[in-house]
C-alpha positions in Angstrom: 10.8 -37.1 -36.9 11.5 -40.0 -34.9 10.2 -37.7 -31.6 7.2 -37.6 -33.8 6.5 -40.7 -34.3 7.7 -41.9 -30.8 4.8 -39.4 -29.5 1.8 -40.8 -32.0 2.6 -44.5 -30.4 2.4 -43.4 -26.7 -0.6 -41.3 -28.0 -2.4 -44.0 -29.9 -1.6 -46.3 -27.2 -3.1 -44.4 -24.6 -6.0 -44.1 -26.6 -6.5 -47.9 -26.7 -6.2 -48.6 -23.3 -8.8 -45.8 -22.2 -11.0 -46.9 -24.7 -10.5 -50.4 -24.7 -13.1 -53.5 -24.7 -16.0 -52.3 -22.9 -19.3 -53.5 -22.7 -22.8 -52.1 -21.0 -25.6 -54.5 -20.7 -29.1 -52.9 -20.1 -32.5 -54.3 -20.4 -34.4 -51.9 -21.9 -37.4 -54.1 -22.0 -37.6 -54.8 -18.2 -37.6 -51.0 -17.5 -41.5 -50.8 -19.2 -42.6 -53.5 -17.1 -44.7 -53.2 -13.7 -44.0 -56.8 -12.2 -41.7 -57.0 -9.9 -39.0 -59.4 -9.4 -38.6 -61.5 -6.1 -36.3 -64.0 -5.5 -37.0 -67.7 -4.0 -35.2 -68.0 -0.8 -34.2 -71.7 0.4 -32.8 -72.8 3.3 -30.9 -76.4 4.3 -32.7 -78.7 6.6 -29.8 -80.3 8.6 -29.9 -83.3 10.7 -27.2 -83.0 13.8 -26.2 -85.5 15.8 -25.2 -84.5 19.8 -22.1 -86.5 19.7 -18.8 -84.5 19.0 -16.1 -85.6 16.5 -13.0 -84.7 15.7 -10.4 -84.6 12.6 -6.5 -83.3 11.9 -4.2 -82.2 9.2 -1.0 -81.2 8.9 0.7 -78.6 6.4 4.2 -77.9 5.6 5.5 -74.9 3.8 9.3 -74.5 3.1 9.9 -70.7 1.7 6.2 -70.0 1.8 5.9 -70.9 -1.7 6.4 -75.2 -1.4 3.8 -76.6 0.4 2.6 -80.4 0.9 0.7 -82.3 2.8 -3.0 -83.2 3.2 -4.3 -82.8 0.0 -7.7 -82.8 0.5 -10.3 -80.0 1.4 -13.6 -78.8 2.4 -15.0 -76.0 1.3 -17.2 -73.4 3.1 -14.7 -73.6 6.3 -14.6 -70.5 7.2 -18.0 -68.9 8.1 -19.8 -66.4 9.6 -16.5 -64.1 9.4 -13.4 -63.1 8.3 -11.2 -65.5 6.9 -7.7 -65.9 8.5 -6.2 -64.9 5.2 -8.3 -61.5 5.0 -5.9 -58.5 4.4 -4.7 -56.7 2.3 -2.6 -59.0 0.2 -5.4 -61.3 0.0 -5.4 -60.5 -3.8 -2.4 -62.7 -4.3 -3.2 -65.0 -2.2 -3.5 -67.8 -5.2 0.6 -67.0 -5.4 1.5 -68.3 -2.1 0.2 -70.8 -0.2 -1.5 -70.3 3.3 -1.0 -73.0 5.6 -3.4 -72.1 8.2 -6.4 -71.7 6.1 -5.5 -75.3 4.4 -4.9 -77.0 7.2 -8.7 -75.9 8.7 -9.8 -77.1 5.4 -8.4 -80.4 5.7 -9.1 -80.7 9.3 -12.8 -80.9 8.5 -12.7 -82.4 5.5 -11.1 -85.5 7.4 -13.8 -84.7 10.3 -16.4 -85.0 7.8 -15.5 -87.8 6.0 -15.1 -90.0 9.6 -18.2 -89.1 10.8 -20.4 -89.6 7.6 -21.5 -86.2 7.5 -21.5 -82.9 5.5 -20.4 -80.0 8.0 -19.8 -79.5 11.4 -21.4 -77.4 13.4 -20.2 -75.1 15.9 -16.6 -75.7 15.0 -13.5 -75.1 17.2 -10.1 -75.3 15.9 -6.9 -75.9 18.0 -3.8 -74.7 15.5 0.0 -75.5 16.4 2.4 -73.4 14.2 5.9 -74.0 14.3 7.7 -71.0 12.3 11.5 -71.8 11.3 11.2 -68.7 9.1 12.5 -70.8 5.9 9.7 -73.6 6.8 6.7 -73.7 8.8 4.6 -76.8 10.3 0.8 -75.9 10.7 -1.0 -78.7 13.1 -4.3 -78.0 12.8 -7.2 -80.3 14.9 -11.2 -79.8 14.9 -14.1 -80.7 17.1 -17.6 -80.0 16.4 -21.0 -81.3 16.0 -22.1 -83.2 12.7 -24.2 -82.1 10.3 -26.0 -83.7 7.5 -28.2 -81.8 4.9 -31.7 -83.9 4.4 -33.2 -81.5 2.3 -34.2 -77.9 1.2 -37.4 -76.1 2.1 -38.4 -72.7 0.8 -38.5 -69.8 3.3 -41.5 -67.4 2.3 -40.0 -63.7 2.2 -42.5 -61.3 2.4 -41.7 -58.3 -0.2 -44.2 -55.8 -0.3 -44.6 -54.1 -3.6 -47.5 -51.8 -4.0 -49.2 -52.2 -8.1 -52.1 -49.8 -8.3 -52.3 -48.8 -5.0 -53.0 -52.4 -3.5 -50.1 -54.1 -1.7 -49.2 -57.4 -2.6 -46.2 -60.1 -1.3 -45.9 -62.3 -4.5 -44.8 -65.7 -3.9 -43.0 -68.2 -6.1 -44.5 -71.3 -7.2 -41.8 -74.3 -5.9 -40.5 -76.0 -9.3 
């Protein structure tokens, strides 16, 4: 009896996880209409100034799991490729800290915020990692170009749909 009862748990268990909370959205209303859907594309006006500057940060991690020191970041660091942090433990990266990535962070943040600006362009980082194996200093310095965002202006993407046998690029009003 207990084998019995033992078994109709497992089974009943099993049976809530593989049907568990699901949902399925679906518009069944958009599916009858003709129009199509095109998004508004923007793009940021930036203002550089020919002058490079410059910013540091330091990290230190004892254990890789205490970290400290700069404690302030910018976001966006990392662009127009893979991230230094990009394998396949990257899922857990919240769990322990990664010096390297923070201290690029914090380099441009304190860039940014001596030259007045909101990113730096064509960005070059010089890192210095000293590796004890129980604790690691990260030396991190940028240089680059700063950039300041004056505005937004709408790029006009042409999306050929064809309604009746005419072609047509529908454009969005700006707001």
């Amino acid at each position: 009896m207990k084998k019995l009862w033992m078994l109709s748990g497992m089974a009943a268990g099993v049976v809530m996880i593989a049907t568990g909370c699901t949902s399925i959205n679906t518009n069944d209303a958009a599916s009858d209409s003709k129009q199509a859907m095109v998004p508004a594309v923007y793009e940021p006006v930036i203002r550089h100034v020919d002058q490079k500057v410059s910013g540091s940060a330091q990290m230190h991690v004892v254990l890789n799991f205490i970290k400290w020191g700069d404690n302030a970041f910018a976001d966006r660091t990392v662009l127009g490729g893979m991230s230094s942090d990009s394998t396949f433990f990257s899922a857990f990266s919240g769990l322990f800290p990664n010096p390297i990535r923070d201290a690029k962070a914090a380099a441009v943040y304190n860039a940014c915020k001596a030259a007045k600006c909101d990113m730096l362009l064509s960005a070059k980082y010089e890192l210095t990692t000293t590796d004890y194996f129980v604790y690691k200093v990260v030396n991190c310095t940028v240089t680059g170009f700063p950039g300041t965002e004056v505005g937004v202006v709408r790029k006009d993407v042409a999306f050929p749909s064809k309604f009746n046998g005419i072609m047509t690029a529908p454009v969005l009003p700006l707001n």
